[in-house]
C-alpha positions in Angstrom: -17.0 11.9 52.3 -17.4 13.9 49.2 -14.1 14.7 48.1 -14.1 10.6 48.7 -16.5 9.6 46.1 -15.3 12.8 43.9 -11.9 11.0 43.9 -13.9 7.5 43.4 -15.3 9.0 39.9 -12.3 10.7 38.7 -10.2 7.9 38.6 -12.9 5.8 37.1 -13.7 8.3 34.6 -9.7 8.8 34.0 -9.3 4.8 33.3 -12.2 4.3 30.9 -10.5 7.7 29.1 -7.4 4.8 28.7 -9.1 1.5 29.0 -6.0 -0.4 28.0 -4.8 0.9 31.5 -6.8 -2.1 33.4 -8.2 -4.1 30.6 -4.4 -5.4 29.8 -3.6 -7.0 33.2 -7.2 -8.3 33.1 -6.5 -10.0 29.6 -3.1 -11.3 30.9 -4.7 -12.8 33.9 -7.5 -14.9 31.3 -4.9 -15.5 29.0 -1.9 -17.1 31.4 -4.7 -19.1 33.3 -6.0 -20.1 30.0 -2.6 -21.4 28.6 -2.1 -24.0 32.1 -3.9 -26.4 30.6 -2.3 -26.3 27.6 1.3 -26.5 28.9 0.9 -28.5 32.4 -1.6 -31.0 31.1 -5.6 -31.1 30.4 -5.5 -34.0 33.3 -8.5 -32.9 35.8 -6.9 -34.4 38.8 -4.1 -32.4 38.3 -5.4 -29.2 37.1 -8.0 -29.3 40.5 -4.5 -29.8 42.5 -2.7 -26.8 41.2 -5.5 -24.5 40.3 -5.4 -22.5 43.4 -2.0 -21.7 43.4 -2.3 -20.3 39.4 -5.1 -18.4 40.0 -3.3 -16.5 43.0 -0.2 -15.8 41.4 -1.4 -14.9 38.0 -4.3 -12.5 40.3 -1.0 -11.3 42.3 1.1 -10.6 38.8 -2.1 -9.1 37.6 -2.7 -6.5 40.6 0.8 -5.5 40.3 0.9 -5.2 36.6 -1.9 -2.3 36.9 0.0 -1.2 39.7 2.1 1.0 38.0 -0.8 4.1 36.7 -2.0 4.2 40.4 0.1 7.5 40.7 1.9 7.8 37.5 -0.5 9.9 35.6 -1.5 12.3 38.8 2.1 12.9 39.3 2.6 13.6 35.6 0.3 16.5 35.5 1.1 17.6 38.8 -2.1 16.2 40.6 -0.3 14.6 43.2 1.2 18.2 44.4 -2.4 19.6 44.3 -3.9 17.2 46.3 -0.7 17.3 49.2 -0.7 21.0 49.6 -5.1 21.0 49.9 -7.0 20.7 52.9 -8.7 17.6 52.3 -7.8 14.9 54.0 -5.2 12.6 52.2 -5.9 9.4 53.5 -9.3 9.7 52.2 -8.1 10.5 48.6 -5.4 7.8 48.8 -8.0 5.4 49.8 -10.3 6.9 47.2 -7.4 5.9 44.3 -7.0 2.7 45.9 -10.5 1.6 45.8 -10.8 2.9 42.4 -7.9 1.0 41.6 -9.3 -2.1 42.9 -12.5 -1.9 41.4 -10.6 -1.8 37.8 -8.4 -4.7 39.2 -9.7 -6.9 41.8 -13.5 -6.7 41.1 -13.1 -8.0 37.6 -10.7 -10.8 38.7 -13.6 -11.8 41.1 -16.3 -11.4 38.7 -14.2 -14.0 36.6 -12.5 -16.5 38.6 -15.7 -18.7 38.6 -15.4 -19.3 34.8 -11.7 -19.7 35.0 -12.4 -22.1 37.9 -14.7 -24.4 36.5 -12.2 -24.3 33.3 -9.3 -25.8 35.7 -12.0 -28.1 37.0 -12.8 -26.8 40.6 -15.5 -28.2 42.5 -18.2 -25.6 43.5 -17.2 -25.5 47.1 -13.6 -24.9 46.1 -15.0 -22.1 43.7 -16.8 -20.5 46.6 -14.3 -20.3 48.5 -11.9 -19.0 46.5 -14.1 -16.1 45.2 -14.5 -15.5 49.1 -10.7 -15.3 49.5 -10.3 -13.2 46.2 -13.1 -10.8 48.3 -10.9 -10.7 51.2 -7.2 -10.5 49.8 -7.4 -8.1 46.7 -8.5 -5.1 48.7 -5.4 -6.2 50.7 -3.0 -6.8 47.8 -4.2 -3.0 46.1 -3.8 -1.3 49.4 -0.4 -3.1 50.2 0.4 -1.9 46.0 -0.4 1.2 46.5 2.4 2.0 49.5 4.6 0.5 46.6 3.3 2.6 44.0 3.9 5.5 45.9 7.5 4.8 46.9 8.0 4.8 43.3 5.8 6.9 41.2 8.9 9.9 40.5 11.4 6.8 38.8 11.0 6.1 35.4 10.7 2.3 34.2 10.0 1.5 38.2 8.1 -1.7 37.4 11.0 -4.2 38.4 11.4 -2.5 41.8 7.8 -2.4 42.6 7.9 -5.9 41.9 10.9 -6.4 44.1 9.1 -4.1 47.2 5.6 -5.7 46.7 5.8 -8.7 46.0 7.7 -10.3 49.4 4.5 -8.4 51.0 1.8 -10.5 49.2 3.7 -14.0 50.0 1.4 -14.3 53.5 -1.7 -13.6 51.1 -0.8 -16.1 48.9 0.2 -18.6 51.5 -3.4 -18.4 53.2 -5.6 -17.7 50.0 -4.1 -21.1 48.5 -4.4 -23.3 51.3 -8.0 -21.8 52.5 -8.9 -22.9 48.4 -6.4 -26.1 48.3 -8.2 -27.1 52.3 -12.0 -26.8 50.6 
């Protein structure tokens, strides 16, 4: 378990060296939900309507926007070789990355998707439950991004085909996350 939490801190001390790393698809997820309004219309009815179905697939582009430095960096500087040819487990250090992915990710979309809510005019039941889904489905949607990442990590510019092998995998999360939110 220590090598666990000694990945854990690494990763979080390597992503506040380069905050831009998870504070970019963070601002992109405030920003695109912020501009609905705007562009749709500032109607309540309809915002409550569609407001599930942004805030999933803006958290879905967001995940997979960060993505793309789960492994890049590691296998830069020859990390990723180190940690294959040690005697540590590597399930528990891919987990490790993962979770420290997700807490630069997922938690933050969490921590926020009750402001955004209530700015797309979600009823506090509705609100509840969709920071229960987000709970569920981001751990889901970073471990199911990082199989990705890793199919991917030695091709350069590898961002449209990790969309293309990700994303057809977080369809059934976004199919039950909006209509557990859309059903409250």
């Amino acid at each position: 378990m220590n090598i666990f939490l000694t990945t854990l801190t690494r990763d979080l001390k390597m992503a506040f060296r380069n905050p831009s790393s998870f504070l970019n698809p963070l601002m992109f997820f405030v920003i695109s939900i912020s501009l609905f309004p705007i562009a749709i219309s500032p109607n309540a009815e309809t915002l409550m309507n569609i407001a599930p179905g942004i805030i999933w697939v803006i958290t879905m582009l967001s995940v997979l926007l960060s993505l793309n430095s789960l492994f890049h960096s590691d296998y830069d500087n020859g990390v990723l070789e180190q940690i294959v040819i040690s005697h540590h487990p590597l399930p528990l250090i891919l987990l490790a990355k993962t979770t420290a992915h997700w807490i630069l990710s997922g938690l933050p979309i969490i921590l926020l998707s009750p402001l955004l809510g209530i700015a797309l005019f979600l009823d506090s039941n509705s609100i509840y439950i969709l920071m229960l889904t987000l709970c569920l489905a981001t751990p889901c949607l970073s471990l199911i991004g990082s199989i990705g990442a890793s199919l991917v990590v030695s091709i350069k510019n590898s961002g449209m085909l990790l969309s293309l092998l990700i994303l057809p995998l977080y369809i059934p999360i976004l199919i039950f996350a909006t209509s557990a939110v859309s059903q409250s």
